[in-house]
DSSP file (Angstrom, degrees, kcal/mol; ACC not computed):
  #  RESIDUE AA STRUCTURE BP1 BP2  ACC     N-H-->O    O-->H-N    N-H-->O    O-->H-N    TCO  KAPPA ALPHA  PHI   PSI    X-CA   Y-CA   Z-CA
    1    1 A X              0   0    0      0, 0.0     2,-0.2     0, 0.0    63,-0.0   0.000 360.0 360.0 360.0 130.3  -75.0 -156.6  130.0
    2    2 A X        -     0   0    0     29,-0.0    63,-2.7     1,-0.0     2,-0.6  -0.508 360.0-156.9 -70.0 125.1  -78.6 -156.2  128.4
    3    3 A X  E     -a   65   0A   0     -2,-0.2     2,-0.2    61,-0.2    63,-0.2  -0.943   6.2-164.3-130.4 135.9  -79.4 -158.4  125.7
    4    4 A X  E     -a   66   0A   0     61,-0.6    63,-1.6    -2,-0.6     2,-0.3  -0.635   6.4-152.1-103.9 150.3  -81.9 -157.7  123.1
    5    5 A X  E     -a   67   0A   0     -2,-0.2     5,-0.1    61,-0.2    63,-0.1  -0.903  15.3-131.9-137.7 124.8  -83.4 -160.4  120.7
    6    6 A X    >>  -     0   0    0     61,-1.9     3,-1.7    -2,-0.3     4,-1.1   0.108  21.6-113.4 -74.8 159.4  -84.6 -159.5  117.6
    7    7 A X  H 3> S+     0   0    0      1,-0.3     4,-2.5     2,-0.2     5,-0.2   0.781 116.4  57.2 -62.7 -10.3  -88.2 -160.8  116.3
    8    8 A X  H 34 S+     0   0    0      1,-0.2     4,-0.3     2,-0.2    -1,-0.3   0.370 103.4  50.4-119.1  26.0  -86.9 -162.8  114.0
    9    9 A X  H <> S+     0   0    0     -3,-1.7     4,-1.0    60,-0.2    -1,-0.2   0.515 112.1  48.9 -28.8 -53.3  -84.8 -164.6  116.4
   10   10 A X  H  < S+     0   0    0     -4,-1.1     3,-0.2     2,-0.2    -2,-0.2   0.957 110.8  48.9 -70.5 -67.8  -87.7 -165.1  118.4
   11   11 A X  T >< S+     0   0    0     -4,-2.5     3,-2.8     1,-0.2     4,-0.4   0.838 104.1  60.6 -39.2 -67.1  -89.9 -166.4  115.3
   12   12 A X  G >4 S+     0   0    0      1,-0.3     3,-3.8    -4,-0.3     2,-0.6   0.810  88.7  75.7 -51.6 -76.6  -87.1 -168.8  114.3
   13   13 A X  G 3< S+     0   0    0     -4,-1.0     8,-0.3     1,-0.3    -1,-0.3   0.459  91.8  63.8   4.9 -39.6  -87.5 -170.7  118.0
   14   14 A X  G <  S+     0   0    0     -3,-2.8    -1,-0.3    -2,-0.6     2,-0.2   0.634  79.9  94.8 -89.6   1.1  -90.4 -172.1  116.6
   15   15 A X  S X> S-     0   0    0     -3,-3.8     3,-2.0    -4,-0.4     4,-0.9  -0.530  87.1-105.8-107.5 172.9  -89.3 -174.1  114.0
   16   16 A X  G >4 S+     0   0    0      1,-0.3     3,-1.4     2,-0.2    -1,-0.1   0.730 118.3  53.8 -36.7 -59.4  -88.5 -177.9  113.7
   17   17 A X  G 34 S+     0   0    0      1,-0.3    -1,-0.3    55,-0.1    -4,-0.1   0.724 112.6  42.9 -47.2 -53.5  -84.3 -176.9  113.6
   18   18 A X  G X4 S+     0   0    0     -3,-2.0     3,-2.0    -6,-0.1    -1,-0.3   0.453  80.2 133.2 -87.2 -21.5  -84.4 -174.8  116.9
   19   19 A X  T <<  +     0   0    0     -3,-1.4     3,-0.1    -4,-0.9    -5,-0.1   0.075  59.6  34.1 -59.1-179.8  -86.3 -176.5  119.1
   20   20 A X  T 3  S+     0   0    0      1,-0.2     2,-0.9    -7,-0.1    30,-0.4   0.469  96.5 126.3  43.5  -1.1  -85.5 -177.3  122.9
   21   21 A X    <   -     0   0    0     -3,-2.0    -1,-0.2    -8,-0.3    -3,-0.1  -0.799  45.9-159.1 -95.6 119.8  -83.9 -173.8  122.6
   22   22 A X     >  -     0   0    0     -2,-0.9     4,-1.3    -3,-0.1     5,-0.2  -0.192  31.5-127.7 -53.7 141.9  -84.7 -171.3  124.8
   23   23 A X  H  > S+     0   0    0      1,-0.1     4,-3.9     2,-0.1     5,-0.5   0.935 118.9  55.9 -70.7 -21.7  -84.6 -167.4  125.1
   24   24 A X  H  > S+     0   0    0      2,-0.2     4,-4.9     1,-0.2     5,-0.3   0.985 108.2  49.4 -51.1 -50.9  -82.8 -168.0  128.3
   25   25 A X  H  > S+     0   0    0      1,-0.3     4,-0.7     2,-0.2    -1,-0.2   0.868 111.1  50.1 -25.0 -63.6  -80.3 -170.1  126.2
   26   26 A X  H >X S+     0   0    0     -4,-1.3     4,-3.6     1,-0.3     3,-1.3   0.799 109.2  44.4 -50.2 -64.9  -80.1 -167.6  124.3
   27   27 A X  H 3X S+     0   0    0     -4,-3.9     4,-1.2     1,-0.3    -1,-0.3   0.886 119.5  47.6 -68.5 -35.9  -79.5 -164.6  127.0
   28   28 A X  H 3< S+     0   0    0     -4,-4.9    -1,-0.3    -5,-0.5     4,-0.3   0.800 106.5  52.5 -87.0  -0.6  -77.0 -166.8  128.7
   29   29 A X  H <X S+     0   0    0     -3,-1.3     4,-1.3    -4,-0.7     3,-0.3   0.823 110.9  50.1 -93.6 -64.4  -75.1 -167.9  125.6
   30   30 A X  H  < S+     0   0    0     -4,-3.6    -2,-0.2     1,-0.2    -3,-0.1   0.736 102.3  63.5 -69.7   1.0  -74.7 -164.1  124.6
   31   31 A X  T  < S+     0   0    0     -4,-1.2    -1,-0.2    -5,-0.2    -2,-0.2   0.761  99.1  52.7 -41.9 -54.4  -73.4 -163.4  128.1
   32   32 A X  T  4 S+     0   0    0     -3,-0.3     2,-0.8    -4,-0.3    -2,-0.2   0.590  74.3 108.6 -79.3 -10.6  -70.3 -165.6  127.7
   33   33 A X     <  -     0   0    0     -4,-1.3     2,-0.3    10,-0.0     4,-0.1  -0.566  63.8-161.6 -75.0 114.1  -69.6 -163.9  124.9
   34   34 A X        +     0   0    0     -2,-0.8    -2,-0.1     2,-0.1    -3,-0.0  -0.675  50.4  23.1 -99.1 145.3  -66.4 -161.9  126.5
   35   35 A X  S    S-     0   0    0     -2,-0.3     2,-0.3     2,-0.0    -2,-0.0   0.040  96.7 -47.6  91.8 142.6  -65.3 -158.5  124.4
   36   36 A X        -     0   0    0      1,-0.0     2,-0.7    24,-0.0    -2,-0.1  -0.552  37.4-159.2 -31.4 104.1  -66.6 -156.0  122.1
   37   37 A X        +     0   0    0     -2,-0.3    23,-2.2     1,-0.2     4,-0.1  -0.712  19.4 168.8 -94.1  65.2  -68.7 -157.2  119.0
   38   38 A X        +     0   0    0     -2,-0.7     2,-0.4    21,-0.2    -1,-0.2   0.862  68.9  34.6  -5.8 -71.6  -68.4 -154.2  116.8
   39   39 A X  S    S-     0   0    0     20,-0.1    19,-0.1    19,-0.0    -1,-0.1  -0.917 105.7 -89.0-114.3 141.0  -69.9 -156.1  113.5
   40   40 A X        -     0   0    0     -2,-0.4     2,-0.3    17,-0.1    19,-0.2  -0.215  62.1-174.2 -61.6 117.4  -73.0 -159.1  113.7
   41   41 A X  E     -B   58   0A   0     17,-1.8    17,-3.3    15,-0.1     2,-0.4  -0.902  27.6-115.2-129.0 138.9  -70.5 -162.2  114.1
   42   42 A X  E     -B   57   0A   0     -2,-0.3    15,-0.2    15,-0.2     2,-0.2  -0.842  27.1-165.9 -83.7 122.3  -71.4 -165.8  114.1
   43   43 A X  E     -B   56   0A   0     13,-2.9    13,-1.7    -2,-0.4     2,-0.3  -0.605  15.2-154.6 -90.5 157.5  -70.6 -167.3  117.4
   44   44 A X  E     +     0   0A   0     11,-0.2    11,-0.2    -2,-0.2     9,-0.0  -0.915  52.3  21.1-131.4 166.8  -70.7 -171.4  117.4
   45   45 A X  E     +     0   0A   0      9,-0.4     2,-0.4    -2,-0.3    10,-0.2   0.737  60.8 155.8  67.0  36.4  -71.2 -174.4  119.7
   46   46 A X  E     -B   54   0A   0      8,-2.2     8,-3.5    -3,-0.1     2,-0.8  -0.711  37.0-137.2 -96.9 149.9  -73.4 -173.1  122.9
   47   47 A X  E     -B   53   0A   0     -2,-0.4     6,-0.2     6,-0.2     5,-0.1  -0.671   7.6-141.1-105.6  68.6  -75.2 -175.8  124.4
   48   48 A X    >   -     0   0    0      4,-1.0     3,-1.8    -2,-0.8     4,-0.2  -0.038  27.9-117.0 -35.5 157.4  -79.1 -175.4  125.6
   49   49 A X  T 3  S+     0   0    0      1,-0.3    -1,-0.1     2,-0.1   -28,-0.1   0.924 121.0  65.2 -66.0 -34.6  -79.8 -177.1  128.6
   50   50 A X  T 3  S-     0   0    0    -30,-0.4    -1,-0.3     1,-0.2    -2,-0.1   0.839 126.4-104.6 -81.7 -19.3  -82.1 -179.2  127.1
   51   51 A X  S <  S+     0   0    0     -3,-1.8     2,-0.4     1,-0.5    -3,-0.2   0.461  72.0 137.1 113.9   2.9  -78.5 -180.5  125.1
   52   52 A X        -     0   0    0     -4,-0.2    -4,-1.0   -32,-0.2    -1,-0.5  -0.823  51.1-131.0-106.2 152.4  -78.8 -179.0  121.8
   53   53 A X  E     +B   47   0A   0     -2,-0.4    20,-2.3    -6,-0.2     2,-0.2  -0.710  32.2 171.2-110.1 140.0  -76.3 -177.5  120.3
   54   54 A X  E     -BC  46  72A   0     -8,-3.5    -8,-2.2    -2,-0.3    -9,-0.4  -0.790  26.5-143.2-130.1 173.3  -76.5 -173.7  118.5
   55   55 A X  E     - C   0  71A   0     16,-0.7    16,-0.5    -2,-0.2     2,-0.3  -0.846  18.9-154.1-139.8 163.7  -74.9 -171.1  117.1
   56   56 A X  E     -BC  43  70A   0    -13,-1.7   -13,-2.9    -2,-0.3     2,-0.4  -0.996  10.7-142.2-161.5 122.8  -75.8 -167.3  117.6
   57   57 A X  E     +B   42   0A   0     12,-0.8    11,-2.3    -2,-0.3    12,-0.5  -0.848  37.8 169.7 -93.0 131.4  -75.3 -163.9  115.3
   58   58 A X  E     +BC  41  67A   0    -17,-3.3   -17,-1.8    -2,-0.4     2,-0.3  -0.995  20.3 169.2-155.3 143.8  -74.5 -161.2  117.7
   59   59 A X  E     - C   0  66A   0      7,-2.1     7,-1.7    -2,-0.4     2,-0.6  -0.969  29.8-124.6-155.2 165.4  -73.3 -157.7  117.5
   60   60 A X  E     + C   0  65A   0    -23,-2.2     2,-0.3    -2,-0.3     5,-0.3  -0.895  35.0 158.9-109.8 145.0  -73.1 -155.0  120.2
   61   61 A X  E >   - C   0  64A   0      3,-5.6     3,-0.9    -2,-0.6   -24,-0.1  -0.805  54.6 -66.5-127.3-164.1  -74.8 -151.5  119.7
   62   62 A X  T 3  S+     0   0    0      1,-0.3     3,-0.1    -2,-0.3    -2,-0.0   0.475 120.2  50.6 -43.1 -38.4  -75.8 -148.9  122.3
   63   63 A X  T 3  S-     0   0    0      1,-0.3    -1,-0.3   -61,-0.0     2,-0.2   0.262 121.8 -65.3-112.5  22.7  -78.2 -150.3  123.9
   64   64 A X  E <  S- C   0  61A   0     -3,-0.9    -3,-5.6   -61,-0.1     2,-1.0  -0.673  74.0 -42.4 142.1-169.2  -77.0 -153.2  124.8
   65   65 A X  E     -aC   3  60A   0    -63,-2.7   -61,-0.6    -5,-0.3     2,-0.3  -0.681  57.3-151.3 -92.4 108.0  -75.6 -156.9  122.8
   66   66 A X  E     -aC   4  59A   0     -7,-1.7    -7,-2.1    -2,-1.0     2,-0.6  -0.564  12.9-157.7 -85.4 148.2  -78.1 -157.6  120.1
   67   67 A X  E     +aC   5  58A   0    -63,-1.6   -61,-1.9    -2,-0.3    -9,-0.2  -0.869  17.4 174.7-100.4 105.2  -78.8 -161.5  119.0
   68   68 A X  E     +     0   0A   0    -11,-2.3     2,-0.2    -2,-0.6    -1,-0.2   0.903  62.4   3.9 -92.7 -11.2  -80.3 -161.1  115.3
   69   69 A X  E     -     0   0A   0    -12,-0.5   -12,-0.8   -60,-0.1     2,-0.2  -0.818  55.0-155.4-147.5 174.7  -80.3 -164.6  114.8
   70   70 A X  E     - C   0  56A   0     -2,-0.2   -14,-0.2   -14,-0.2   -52,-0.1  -0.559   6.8-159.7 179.8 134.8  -79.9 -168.2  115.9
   71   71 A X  E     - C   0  55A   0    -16,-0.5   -16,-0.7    -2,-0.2     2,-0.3  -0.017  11.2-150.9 -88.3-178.3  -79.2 -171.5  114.2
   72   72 A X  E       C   0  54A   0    -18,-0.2   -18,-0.3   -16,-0.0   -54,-0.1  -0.770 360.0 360.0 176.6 122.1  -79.9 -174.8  115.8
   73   73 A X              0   0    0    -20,-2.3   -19,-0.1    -2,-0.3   -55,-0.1  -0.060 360.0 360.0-133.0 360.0  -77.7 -177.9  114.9
């Protein structure tokens, strides 16, 4: 499955909250995600390698499962 990540996904990476997180995380987090997403649901408790723990908004369209967001614990 193709996963898109929105810019302001991306932009969020940089700050203090997010850090150690990856886009890879990111791409492999919304992978595992098993099933349809119809409407932008918060998924919780994926694990970056680096060991921090995130959370992920994710919804499917047409062109693949888009990430608009991601939160950083």
């Amino acid at each position: 499955m193709r996963v898109i990540i929105t810019e302001h996904a991306r932009k969020r990476l940089k700050a203090p909250r997010q850090d150690d997180i990856t886009v890879e995380d990111i791409i492999n987090a919304a992978q595992k995600i098993p099933g349809h997403i119809p409407t932008a649901t918060r998924f919780r408790g994926f694990f970056a390698r680096s060991g921090r723990v995130f959370d992920i908004v994710a919804k499917d369209i047409t062109a693949g499962r888009l990430v608009i967001t991601v939160i950083g614990k």
